[in-house]
PAMARVEX-153731 format. One record per atom (N, C-alpha, C): x, z, y; residue in three letters; residue number from 1; atom name. Coordinates in pm, whole numbers, plus 50000, padded with zeros to 5 digits. Layout:
N
SITE    east      up   north   residu   num   atome
SITE       X       Z       Y      Ala   NUM      CA
...
# end
This chain:
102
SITE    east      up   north   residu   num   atome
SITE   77383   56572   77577      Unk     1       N
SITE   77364   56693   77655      Unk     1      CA
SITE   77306   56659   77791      Unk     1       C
SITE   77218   56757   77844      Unk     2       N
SITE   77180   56671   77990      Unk     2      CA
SITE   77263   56741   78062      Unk     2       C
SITE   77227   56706   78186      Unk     3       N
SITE   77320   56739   78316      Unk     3      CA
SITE   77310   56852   78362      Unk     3       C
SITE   77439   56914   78398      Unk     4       N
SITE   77397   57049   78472      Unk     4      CA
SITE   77289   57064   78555      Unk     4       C
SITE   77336   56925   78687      Unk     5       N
SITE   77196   56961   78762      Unk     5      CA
SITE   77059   56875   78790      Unk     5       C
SITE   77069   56839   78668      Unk     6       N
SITE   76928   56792   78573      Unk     6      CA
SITE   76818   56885   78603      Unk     6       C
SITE   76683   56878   78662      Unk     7       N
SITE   76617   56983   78633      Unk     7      CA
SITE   76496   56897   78540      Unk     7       C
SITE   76393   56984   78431      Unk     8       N
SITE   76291   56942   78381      Unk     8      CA
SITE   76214   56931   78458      Unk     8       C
SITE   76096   56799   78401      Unk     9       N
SITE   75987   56726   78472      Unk     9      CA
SITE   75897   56875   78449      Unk     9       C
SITE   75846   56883   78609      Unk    10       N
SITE   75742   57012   78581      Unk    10      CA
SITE   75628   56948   78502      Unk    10       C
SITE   75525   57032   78512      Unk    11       N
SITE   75408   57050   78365      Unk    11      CA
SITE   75323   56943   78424      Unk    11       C
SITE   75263   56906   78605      Unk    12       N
SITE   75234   56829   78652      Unk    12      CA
SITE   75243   56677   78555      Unk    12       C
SITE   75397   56683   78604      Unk    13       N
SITE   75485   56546   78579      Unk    13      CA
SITE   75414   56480   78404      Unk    13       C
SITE   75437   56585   78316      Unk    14       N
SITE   75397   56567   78160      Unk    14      CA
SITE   75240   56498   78144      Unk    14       C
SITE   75148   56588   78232      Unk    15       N
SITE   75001   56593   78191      Unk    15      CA
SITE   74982   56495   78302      Unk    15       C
SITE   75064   56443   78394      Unk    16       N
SITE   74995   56260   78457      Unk    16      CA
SITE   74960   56173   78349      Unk    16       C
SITE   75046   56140   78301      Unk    17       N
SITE   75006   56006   78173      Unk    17      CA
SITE   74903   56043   78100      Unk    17       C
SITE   74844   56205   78075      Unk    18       N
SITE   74797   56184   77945      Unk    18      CA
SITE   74633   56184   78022      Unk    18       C
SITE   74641   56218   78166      Unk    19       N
SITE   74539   56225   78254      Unk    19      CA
SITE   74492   56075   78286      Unk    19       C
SITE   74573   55984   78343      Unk    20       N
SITE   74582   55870   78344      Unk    20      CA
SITE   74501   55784   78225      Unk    20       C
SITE   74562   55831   78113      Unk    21       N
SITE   74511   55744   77952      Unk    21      CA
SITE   74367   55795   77957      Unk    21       C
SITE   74329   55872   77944      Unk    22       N
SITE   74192   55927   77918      Unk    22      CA
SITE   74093   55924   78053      Unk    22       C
SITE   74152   55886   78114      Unk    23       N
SITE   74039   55833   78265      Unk    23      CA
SITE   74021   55662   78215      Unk    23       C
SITE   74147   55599   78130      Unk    24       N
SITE   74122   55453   78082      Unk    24      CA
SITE   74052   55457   77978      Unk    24       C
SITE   74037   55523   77908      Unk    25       N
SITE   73931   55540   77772      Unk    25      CA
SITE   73783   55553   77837      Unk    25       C
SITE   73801   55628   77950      Unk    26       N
SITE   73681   55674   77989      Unk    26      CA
SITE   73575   55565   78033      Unk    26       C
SITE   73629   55488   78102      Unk    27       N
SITE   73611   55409   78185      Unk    27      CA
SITE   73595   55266   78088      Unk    27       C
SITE   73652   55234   77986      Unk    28       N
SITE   73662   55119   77921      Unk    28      CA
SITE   73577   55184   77761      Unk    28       C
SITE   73593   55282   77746      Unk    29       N
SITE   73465   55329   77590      Unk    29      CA
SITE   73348   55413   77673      Unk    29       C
SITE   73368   55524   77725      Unk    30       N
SITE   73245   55639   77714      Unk    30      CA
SITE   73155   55589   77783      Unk    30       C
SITE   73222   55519   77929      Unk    31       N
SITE   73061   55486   78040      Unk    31      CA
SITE   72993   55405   77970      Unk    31       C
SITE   73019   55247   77970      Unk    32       N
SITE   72998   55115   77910      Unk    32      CA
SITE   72886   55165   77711      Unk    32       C
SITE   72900   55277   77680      Unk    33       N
SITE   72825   55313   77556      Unk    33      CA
SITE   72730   55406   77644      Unk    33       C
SITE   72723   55511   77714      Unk    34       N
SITE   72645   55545   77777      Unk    34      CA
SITE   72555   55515   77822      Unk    34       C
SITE   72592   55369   77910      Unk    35       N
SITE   72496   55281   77991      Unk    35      CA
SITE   72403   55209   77854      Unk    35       C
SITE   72464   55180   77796      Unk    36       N
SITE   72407   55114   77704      Unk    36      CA
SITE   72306   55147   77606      Unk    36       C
SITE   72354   55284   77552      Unk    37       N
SITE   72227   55415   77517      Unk    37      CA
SITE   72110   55417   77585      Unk    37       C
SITE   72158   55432   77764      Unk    38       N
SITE   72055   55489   77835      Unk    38      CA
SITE   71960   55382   77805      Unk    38       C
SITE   72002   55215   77900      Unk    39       N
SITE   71907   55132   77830      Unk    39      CA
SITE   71820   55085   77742      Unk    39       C
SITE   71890   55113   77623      Unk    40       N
SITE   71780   55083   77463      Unk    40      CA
SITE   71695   55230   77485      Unk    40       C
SITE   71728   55358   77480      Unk    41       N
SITE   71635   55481   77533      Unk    41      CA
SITE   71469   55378   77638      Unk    41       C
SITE   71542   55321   77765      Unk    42       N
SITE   71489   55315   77850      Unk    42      CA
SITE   71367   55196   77777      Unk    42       C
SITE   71447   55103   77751      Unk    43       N
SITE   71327   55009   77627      Unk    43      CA
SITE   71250   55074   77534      Unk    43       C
SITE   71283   55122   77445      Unk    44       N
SITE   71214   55203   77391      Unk    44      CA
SITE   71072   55279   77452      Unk    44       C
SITE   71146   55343   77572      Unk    45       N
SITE   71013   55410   77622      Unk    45      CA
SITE   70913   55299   77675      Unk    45       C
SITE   70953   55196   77715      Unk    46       N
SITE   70884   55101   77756      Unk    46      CA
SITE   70805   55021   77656      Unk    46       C
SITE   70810   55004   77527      Unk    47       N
SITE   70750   54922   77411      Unk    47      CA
SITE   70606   54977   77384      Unk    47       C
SITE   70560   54848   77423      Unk    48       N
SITE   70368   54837   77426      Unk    48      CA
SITE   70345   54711   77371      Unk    48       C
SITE   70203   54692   77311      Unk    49       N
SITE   70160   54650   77203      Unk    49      CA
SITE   70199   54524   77233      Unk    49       C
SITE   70198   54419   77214      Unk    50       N
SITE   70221   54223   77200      Unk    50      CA
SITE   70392   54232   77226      Unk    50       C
SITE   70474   54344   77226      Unk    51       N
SITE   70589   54264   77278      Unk    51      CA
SITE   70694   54258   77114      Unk    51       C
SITE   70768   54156   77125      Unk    52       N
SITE   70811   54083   77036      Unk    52      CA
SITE   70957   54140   76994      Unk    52       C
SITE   70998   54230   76888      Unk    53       N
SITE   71119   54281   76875      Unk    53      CA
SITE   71179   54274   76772      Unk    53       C
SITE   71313   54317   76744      Unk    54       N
SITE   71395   54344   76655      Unk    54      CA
SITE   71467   54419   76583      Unk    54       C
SITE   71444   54482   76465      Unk    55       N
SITE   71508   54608   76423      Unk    55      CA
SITE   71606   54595   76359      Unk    55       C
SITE   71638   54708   76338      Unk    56       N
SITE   71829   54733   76281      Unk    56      CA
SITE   71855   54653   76144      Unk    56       C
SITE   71729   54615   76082      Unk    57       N
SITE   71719   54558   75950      Unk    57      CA
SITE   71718   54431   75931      Unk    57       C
SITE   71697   54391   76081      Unk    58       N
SITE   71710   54204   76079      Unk    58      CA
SITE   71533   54153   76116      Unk    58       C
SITE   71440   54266   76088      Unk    59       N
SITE   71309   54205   76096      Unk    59      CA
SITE   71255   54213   76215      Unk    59       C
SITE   71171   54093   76246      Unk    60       N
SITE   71140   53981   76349      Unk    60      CA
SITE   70977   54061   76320      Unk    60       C
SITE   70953   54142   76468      Unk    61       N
SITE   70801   54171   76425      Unk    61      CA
SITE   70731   54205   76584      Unk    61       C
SITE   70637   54180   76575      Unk    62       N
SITE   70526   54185   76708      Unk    62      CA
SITE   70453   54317   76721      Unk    62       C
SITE   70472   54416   76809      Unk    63       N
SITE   70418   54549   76811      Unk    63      CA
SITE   70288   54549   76845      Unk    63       C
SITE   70185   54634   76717      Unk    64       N
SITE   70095   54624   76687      Unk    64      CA
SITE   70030   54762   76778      Unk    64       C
SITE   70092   54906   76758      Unk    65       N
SITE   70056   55015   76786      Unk    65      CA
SITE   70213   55095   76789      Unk    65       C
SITE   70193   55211   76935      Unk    66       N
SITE   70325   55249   76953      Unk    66      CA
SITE   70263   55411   76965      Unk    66       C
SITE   70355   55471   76864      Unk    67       N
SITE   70326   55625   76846      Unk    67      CA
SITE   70465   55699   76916      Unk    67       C
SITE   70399   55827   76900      Unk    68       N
SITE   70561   55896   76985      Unk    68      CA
SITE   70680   55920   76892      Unk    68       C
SITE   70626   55903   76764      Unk    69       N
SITE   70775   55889   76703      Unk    69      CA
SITE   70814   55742   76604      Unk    69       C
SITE   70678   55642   76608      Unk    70       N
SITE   70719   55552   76495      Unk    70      CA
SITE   70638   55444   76641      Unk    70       C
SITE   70674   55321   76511      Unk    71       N
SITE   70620   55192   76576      Unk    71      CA
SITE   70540   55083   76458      Unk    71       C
SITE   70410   55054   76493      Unk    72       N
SITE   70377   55005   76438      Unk    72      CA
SITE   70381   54796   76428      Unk    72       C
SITE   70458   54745   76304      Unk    73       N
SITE   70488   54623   76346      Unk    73      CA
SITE   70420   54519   76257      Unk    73       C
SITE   70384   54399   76320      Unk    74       N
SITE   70326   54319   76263      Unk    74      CA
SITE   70432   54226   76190      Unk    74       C
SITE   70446   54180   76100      Unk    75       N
SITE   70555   54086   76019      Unk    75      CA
SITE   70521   53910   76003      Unk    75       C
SITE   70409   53951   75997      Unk    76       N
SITE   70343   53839   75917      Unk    76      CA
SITE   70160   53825   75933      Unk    76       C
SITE   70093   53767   75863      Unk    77       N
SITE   69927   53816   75874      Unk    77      CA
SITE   69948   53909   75737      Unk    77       C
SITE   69840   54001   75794      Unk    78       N
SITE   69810   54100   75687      Unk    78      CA
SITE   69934   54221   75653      Unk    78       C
SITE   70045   54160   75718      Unk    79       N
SITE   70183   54263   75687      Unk    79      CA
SITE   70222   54330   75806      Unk    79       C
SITE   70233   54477   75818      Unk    80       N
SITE   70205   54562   75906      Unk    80      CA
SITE   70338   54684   75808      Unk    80       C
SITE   70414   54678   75902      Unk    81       N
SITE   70514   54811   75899      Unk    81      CA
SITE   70514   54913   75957      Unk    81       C
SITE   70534   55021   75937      Unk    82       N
SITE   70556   55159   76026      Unk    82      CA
SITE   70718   55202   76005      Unk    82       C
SITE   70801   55173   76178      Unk    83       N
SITE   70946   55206   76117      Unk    83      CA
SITE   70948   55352   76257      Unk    83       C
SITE   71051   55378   76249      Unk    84       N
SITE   71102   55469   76392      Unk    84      CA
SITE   71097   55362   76553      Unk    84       C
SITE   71062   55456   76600      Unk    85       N
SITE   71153   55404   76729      Unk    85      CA
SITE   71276   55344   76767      Unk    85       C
SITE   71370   55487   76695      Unk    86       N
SITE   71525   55426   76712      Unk    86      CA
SITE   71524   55269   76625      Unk    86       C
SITE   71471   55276   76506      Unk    87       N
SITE   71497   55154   76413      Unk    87      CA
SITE   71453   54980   76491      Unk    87       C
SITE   71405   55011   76642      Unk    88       N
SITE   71410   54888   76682      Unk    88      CA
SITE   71529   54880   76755      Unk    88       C
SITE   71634   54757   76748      Unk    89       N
SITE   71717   54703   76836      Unk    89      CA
SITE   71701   54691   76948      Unk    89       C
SITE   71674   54577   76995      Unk    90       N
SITE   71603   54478   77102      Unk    90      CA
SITE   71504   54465   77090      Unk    90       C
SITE   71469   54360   77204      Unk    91       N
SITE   71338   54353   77284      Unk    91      CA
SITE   71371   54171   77261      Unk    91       C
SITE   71277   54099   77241      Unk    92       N
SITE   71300   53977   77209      Unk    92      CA
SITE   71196   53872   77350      Unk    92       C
SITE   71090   53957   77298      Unk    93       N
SITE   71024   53897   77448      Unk    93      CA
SITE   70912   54019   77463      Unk    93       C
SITE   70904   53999   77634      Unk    94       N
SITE   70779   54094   77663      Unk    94      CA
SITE   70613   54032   77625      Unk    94       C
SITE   70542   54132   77633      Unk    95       N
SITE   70437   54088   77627      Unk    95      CA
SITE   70365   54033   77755      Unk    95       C
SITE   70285   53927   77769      Unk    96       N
SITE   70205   53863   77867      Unk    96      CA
SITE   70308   53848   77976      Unk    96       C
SITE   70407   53736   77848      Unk    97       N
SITE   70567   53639   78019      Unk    97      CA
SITE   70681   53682   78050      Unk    97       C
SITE   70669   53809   78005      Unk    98       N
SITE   70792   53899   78053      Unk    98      CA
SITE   70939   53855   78048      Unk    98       C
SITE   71030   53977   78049      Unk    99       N
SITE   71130   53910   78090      Unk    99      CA
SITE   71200   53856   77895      Unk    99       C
SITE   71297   53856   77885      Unk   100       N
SITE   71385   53800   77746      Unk   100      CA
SITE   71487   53853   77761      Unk   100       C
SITE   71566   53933   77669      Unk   101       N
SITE   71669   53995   77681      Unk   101      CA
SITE   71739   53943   77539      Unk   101       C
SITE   71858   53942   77541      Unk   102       N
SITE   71910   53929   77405      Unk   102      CA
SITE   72052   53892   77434      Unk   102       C
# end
């Protein structure tokens, strides 16, 4: 039984912790994927012809021609793919020195 003069934690008191937890989610999942979105977005818009990348499929290919919704990739001689945008990963090297990310 509680105490007579026990009073309950007001509504404040309840919704700290759960305010607390979800500012730590926030901060440790939502920004850190955000930032990370924005970036590959930001590559993406940046991909022009000689630079050297990687798609979601594992293939190693040299950008041949960049359209507004696909990318055209070199594989090999004579082997030439057309995938998405999104379907490139990374950026492996820039064209003419650039920087290397990986």
């Amino acid at each position: 039984m509680p105490e007579p003069g026990a009073a309950a934690p007001g509504p404040f008191a309840m919704l700290f912790p759960i305010a607390v937890m979800f500012l730590i989610f926030y901060v440790l999942v939502f920004r850190p994927q955000a930032k990370a979105r924005k970036e590959h977005d930001q590559m993406l818009k940046q991909l022009k012809k000689h630079d050297e990348v990687v798609t979601t499929g594992g293939l190693f290919g040299t950008v041949v021609n960049v359209k507004p919704d696909r990318v055209t990739l070199r594989l090999d001689e004579n082997v030439r793919v057309d995938v998405e945008r999104s379907a490139v990963t990374r950026l492996v090297k820039r064209a003419q020195g650039g920087e290397t990310t990986g």
